[in-house]
N, CA and C atoms as an extended XYZ file, in Angstrom:
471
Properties=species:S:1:pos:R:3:atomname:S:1:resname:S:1:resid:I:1 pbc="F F F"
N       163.530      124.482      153.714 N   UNK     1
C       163.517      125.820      153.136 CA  UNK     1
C       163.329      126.802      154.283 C   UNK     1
N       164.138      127.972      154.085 N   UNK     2
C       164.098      129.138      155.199 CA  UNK     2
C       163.050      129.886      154.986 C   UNK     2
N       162.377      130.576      155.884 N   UNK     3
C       161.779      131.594      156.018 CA  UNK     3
C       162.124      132.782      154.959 C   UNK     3
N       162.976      133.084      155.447 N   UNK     4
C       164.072      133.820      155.045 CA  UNK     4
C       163.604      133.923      153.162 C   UNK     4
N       164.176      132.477      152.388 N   UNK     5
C       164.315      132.776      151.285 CA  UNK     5
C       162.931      132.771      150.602 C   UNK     5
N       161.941      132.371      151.607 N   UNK     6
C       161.039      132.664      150.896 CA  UNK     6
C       160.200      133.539      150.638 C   UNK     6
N       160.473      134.771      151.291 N   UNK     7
C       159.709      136.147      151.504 CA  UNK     7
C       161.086      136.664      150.167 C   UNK     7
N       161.852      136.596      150.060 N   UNK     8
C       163.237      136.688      148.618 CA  UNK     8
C       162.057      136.578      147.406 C   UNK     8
N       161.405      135.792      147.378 N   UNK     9
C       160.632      135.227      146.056 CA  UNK     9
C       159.676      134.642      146.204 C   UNK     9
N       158.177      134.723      145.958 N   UNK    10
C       157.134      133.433      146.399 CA  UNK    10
C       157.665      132.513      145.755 C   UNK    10
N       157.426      132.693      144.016 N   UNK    11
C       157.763      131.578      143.380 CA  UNK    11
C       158.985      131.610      142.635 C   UNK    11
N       159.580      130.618      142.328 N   UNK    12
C       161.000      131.091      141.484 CA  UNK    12
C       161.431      129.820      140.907 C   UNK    12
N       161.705      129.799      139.614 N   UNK    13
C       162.271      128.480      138.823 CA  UNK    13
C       163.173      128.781      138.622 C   UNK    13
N       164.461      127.918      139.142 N   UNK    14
C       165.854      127.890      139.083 CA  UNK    14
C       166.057      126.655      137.538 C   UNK    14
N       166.678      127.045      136.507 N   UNK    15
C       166.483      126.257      134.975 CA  UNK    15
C       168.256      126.712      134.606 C   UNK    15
N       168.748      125.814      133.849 N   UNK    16
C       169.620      125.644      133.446 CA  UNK    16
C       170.073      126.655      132.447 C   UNK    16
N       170.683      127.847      132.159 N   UNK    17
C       171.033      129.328      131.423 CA  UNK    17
C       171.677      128.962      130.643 C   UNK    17
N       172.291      127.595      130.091 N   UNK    18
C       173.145      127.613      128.984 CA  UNK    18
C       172.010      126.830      128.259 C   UNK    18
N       171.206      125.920      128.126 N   UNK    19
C       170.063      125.073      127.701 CA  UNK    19
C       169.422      125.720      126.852 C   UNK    19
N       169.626      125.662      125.494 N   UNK    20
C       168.177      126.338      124.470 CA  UNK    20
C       167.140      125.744      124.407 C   UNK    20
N       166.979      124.482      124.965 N   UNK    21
C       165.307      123.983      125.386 CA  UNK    21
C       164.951      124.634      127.023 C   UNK    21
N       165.761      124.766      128.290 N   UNK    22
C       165.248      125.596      129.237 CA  UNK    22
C       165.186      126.822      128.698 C   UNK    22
N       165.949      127.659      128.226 N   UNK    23
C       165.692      129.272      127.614 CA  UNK    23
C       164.404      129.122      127.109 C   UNK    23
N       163.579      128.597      126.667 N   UNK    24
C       163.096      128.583      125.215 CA  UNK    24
C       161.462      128.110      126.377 C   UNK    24
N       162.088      126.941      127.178 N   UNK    25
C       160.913      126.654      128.416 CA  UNK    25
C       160.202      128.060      129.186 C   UNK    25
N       161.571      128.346      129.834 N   UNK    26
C       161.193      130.292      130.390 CA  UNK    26
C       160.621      130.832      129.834 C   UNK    26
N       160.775      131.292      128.876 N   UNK    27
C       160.283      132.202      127.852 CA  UNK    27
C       158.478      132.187      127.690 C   UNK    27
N       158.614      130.402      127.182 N   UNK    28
C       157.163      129.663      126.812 CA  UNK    28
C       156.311      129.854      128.106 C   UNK    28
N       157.110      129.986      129.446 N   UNK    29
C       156.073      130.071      130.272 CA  UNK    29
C       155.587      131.370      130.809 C   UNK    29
N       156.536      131.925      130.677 N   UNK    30
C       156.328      134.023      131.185 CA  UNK    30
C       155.546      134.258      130.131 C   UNK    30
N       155.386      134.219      128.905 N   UNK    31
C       154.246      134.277      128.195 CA  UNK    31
C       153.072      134.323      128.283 C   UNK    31
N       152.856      132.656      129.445 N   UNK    32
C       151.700      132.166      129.750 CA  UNK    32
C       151.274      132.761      131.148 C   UNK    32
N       152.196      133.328      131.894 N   UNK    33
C       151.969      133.363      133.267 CA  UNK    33
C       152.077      135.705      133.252 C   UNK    33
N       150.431      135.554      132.536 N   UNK    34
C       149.896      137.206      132.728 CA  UNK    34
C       150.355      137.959      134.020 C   UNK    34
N       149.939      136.881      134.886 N   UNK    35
C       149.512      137.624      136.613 CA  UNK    35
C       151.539      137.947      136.598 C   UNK    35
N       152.208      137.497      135.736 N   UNK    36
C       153.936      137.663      136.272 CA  UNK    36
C       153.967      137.301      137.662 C   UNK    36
N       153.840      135.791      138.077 N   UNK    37
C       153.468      135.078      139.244 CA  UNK    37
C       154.819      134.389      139.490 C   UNK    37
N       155.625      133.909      138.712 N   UNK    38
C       156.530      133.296      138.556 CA  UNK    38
C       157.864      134.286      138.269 C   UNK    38
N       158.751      133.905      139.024 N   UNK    39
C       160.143      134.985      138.483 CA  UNK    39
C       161.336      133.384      138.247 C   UNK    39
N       162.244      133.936      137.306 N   UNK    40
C       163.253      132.829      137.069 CA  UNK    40
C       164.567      133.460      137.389 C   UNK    40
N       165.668      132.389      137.475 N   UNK    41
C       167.094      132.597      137.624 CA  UNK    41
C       167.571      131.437      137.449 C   UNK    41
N       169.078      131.591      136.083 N   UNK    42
C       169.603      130.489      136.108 CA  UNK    42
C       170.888      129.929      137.062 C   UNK    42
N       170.762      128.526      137.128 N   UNK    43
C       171.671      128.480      138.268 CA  UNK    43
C       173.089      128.230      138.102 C   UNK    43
N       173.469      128.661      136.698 N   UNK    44
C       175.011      129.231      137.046 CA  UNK    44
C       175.490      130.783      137.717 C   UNK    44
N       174.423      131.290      138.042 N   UNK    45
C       174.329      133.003      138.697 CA  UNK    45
C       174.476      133.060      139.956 C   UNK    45
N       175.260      133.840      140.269 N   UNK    46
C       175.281      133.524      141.992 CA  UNK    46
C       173.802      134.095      142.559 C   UNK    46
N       172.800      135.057      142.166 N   UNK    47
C       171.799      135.035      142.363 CA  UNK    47
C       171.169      133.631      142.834 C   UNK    47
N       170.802      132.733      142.327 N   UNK    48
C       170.526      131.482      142.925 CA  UNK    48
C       171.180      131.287      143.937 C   UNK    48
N       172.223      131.108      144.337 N   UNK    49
C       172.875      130.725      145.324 CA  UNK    49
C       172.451      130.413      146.547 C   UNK    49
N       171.551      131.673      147.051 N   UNK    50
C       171.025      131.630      148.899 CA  UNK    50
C       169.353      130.794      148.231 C   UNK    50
N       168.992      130.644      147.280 N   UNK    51
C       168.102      129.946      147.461 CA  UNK    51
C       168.393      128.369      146.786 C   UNK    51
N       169.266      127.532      146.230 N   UNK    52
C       170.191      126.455      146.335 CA  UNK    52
C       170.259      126.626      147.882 C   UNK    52
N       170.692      126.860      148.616 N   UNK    53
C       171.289      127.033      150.247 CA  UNK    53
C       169.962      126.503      151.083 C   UNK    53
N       168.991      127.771      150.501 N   UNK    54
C       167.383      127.213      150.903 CA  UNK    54
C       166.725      126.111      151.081 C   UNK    54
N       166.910      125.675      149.817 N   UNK    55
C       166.367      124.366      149.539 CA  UNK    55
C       167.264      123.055      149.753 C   UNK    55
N       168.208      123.297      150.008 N   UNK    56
C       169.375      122.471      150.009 CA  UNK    56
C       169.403      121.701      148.912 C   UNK    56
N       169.328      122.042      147.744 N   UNK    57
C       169.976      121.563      146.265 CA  UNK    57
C       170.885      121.834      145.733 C   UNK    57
N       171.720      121.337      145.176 N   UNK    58
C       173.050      121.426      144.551 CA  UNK    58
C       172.586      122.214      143.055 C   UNK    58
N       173.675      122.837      142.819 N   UNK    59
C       173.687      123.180      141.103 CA  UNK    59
C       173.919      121.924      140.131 C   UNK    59
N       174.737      120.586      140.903 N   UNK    60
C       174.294      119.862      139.905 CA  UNK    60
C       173.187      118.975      139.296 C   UNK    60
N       172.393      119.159      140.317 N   UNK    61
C       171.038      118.725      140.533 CA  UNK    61
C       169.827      119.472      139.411 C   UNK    61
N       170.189      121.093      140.007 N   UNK    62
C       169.508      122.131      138.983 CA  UNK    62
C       170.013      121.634      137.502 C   UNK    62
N       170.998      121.152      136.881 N   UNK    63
C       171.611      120.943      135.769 CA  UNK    63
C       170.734      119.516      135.333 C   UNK    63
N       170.460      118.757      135.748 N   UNK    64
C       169.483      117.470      135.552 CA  UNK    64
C       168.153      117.935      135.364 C   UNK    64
N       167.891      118.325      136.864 N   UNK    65
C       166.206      118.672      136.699 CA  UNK    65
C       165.696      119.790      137.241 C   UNK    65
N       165.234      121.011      136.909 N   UNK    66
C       165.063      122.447      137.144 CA  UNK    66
C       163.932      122.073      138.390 C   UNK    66
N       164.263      122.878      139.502 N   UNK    67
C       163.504      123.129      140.351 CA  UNK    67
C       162.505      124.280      140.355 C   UNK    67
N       161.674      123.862      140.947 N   UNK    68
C       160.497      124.984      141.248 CA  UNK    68
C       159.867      125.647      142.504 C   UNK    68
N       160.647      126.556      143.109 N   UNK    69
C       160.496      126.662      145.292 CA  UNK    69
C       158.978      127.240      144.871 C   UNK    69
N       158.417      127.476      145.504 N   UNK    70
C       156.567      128.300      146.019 CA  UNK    70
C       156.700      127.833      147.640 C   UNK    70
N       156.333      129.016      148.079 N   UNK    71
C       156.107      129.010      149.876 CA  UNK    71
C       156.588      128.186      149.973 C   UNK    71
N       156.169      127.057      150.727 N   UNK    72
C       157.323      126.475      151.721 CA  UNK    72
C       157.624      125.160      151.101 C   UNK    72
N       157.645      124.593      149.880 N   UNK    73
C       157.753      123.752      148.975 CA  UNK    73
C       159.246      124.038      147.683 C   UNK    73
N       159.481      123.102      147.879 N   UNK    74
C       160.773      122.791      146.669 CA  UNK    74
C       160.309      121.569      145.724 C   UNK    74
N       159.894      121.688      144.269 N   UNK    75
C       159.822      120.835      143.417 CA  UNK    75
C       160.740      120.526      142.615 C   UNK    75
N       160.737      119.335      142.294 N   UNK    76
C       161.529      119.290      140.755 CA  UNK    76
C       160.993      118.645      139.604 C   UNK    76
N       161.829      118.245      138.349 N   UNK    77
C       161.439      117.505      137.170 CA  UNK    77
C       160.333      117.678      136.724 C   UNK    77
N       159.174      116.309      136.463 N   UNK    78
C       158.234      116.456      135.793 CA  UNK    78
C       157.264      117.053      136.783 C   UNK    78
N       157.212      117.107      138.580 N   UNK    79
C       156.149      117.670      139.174 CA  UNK    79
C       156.618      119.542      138.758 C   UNK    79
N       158.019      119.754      138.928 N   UNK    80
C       157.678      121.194      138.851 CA  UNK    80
C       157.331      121.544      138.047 C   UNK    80
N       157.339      120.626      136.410 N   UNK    81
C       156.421      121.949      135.115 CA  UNK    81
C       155.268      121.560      135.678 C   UNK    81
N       154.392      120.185      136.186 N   UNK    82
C       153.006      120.498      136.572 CA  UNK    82
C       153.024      121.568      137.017 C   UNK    82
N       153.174      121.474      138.539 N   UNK    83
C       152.963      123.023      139.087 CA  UNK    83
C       153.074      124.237      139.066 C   UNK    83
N       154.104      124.231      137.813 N   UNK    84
C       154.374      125.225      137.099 CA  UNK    84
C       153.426      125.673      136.543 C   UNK    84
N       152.514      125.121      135.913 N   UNK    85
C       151.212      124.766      135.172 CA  UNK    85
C       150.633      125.576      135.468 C   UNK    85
N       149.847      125.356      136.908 N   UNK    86
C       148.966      126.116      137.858 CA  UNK    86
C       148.841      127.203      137.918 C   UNK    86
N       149.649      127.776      137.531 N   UNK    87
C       150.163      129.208      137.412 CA  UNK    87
C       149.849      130.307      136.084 C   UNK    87
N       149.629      129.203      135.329 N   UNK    88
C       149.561      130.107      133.934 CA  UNK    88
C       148.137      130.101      133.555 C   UNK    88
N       148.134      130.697      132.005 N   UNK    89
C       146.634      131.257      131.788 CA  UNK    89
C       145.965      129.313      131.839 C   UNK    89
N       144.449      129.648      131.556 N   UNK    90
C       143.562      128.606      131.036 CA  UNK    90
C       144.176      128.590      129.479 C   UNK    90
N       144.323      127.411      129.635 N   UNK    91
C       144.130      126.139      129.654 CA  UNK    91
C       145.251      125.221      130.423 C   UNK    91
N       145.956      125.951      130.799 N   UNK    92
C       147.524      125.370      131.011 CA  UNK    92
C       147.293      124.681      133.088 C   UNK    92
N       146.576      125.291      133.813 N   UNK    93
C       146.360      124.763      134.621 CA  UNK    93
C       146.048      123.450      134.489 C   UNK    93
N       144.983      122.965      133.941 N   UNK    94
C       144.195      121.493      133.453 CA  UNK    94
C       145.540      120.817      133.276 C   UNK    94
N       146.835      120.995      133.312 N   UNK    95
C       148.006      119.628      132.971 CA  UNK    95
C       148.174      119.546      134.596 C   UNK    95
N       147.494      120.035      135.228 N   UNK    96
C       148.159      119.641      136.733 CA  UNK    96
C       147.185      118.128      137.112 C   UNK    96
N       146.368      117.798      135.906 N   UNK    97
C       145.677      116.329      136.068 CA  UNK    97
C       146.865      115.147      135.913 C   UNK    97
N       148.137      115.655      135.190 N   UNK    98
C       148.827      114.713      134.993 CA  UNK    98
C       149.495      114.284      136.360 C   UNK    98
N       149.250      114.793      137.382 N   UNK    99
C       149.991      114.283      138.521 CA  UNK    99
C       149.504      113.053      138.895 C   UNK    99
N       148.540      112.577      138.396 N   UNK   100
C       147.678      111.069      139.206 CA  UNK   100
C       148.604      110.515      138.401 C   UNK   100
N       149.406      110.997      136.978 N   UNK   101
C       150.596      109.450      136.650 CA  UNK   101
C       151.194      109.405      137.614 C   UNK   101
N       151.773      107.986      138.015 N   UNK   102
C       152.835      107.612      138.542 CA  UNK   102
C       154.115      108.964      138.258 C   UNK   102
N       154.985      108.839      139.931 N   UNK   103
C       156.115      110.181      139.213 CA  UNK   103
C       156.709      109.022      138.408 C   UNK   103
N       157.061      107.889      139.115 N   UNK   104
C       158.511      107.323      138.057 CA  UNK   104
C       158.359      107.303      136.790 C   UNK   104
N       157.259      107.215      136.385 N   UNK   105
C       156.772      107.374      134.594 CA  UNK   105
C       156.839      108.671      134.011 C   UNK   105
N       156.447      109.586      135.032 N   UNK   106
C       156.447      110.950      134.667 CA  UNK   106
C       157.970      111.118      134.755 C   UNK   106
N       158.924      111.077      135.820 N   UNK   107
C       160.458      111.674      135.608 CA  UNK   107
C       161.287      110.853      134.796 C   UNK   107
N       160.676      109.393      134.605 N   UNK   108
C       161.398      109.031      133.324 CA  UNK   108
C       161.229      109.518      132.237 C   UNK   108
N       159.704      109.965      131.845 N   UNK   109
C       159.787      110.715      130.935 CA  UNK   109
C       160.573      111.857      130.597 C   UNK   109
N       160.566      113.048      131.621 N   UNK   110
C       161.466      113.854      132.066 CA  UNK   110
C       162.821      113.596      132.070 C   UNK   110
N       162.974      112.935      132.319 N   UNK   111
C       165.023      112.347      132.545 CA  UNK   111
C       165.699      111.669      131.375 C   UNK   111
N       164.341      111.421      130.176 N   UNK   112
C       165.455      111.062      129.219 CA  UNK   112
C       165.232      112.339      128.267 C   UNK   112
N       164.382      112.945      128.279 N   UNK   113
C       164.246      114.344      127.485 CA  UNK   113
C       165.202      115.297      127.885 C   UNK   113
N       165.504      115.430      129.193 N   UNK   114
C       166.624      116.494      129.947 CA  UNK   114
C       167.950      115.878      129.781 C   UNK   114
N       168.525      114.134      129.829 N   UNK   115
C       169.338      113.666      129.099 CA  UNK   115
C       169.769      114.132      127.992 C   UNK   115
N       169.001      114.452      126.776 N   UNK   116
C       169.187      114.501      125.513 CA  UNK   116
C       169.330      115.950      125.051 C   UNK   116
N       168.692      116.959      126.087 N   UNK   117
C       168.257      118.237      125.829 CA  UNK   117
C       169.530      118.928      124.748 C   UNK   117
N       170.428      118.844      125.356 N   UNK   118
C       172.257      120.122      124.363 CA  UNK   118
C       172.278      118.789      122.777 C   UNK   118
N       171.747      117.372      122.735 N   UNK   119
C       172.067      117.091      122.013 CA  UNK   119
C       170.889      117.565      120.701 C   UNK   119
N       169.400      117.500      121.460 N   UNK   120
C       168.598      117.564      120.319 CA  UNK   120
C       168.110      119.249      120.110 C   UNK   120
N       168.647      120.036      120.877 N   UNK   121
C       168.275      121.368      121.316 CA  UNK   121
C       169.626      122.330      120.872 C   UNK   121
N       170.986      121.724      121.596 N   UNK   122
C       171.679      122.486      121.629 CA  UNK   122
C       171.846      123.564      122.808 C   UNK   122
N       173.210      124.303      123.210 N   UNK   123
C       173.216      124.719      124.121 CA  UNK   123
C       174.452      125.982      123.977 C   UNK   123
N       174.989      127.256      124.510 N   UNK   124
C       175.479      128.116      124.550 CA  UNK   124
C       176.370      128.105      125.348 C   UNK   124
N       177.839      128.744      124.966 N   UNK   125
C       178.681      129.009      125.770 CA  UNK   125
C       178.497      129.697      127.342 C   UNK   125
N       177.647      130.713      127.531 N   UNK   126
C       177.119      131.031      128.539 CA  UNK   126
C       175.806      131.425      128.757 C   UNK   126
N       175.115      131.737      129.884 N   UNK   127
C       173.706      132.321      130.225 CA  UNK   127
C       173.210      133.365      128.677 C   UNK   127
N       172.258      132.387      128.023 N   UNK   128
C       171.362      133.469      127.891 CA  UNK   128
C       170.830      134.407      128.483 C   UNK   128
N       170.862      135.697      127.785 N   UNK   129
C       169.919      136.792      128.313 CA  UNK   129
C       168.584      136.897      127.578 C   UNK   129
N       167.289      136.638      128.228 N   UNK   130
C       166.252      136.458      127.724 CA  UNK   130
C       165.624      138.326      126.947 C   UNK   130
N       164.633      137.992      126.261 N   UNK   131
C       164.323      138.963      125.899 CA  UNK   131
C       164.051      139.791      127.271 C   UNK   131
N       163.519      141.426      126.487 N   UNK   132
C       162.842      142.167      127.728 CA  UNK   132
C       161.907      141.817      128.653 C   UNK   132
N       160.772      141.158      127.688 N   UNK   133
C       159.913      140.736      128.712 CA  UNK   133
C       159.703      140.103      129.823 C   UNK   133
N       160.878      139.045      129.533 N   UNK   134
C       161.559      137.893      130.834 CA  UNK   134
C       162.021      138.478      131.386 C   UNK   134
N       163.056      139.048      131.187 N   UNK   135
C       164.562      139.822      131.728 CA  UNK   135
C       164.080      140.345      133.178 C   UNK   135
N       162.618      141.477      132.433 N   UNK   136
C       162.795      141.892      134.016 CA  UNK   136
C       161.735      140.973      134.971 C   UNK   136
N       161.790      139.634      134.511 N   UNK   137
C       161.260      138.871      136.097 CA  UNK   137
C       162.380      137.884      136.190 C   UNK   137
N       163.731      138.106      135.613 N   UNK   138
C       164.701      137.231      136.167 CA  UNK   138
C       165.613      137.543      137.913 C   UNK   138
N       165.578      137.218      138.578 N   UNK   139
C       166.050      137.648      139.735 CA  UNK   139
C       167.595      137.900      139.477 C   UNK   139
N       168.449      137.319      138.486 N   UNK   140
C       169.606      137.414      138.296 CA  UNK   140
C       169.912      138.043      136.638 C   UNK   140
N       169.371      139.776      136.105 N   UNK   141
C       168.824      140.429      135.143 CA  UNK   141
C       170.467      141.064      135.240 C   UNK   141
N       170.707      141.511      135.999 N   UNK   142
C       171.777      142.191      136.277 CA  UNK   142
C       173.317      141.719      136.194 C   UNK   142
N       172.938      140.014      136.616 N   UNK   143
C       174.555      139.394      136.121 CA  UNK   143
C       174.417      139.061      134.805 C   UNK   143
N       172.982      138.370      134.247 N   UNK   144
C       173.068      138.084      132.959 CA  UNK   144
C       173.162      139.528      131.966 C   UNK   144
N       172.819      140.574      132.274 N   UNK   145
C       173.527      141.764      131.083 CA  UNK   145
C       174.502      142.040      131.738 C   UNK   145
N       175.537      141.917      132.528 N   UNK   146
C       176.817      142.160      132.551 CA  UNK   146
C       177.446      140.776      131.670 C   UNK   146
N       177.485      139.624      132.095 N   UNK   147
C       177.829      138.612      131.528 CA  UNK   147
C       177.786      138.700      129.946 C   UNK   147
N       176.918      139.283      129.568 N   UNK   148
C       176.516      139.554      127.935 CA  UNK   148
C       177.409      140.679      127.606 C   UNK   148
N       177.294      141.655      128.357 N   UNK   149
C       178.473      142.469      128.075 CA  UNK   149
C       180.095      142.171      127.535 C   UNK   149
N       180.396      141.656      128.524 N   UNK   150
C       181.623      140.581      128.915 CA  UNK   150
C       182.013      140.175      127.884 C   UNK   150
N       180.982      138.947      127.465 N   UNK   151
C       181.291      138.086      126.350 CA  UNK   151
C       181.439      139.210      125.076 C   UNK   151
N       180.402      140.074      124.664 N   UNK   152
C       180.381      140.632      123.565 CA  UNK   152
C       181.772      141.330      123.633 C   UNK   152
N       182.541      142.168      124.085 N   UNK   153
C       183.573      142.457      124.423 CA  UNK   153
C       184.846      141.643      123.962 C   UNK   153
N       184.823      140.303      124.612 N   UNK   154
C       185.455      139.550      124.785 CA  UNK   154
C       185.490      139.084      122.974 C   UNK   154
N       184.719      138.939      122.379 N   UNK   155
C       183.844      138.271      121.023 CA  UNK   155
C       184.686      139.243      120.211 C   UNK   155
N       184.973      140.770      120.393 N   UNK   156
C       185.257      141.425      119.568 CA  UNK   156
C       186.828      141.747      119.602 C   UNK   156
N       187.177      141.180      120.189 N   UNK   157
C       188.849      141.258      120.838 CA  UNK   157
C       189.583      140.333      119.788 C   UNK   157
């Protein structure tokens, strides 16, 4: 990870924008996270892009298992909602005990839930645009209401 991208964002969860269980994850956690400590972007946005570059992760990677950058660290799967954790009000820190599981138990857990996610969740033609409250800690606010634009446009044609 660069220097560079990380003065861009302390923290930033790159999550899958077509996913109504990641939408629905975002949401559940900006809720939780008062201090607005955490900013998101999904990674079909070119916003992500220089920080994919950063971390050297692929978008198809982000599409499996949502990453989580903080300073000079890149997480994924089941460690990044821990650490994700850390971040939000009490009580939600206390799940960062789950890290003494084993990861392979933990990302299997993770990997067949993110497997299944568009089947038991369902999923959208393009990026949700989150409510207001998210919106403005998405780093990519600006492609997702043009994109919404677009489509609605497009919808009425």
């Amino acid at each position: 990870m660069t220097a560079r991208a990380l003065t861009l964002v302390p923290r930033l969860v790159i999550y899958d924008g077509v996913c109504n269980l990641c939408n629905s994850g975002v949401a559940w956690v900006a809720k939780r996270d008062s201090s607005k400590s955490i900013a998101f972007c999904a990674v079909q946005s070119k916003s992500a892009e220089p920080y994919l570059r950063a971390s050297a992760t692929s978008r198809n990677a982000v599409l499996k298992r949502f990453i989580f950058l903080q300073e000079d660290r890149v997480s994924e799967a089941s460690t990044a909602a821990l650490e994700v954790a850390g971040y939000l009000n009490f009580p939600w820190p206390l799940a960062q005990a789950f890290l003494i599981v084993p990861l392979p138990l933990r990302d299997y857990i993770y990997d067949y839930v993110a497997r299944n996610r568009y089947k038991w969740f369902g999923r959208t033609g393009s990026c949700q645009v989150p409510h207001s409250e998210v919106l403005e800690r998405c780093i990519d606010a600006a492609e997702l209401q043009a994109a919404s634009v677009q489509q609605k446009s497009t919808d009425s044609q």
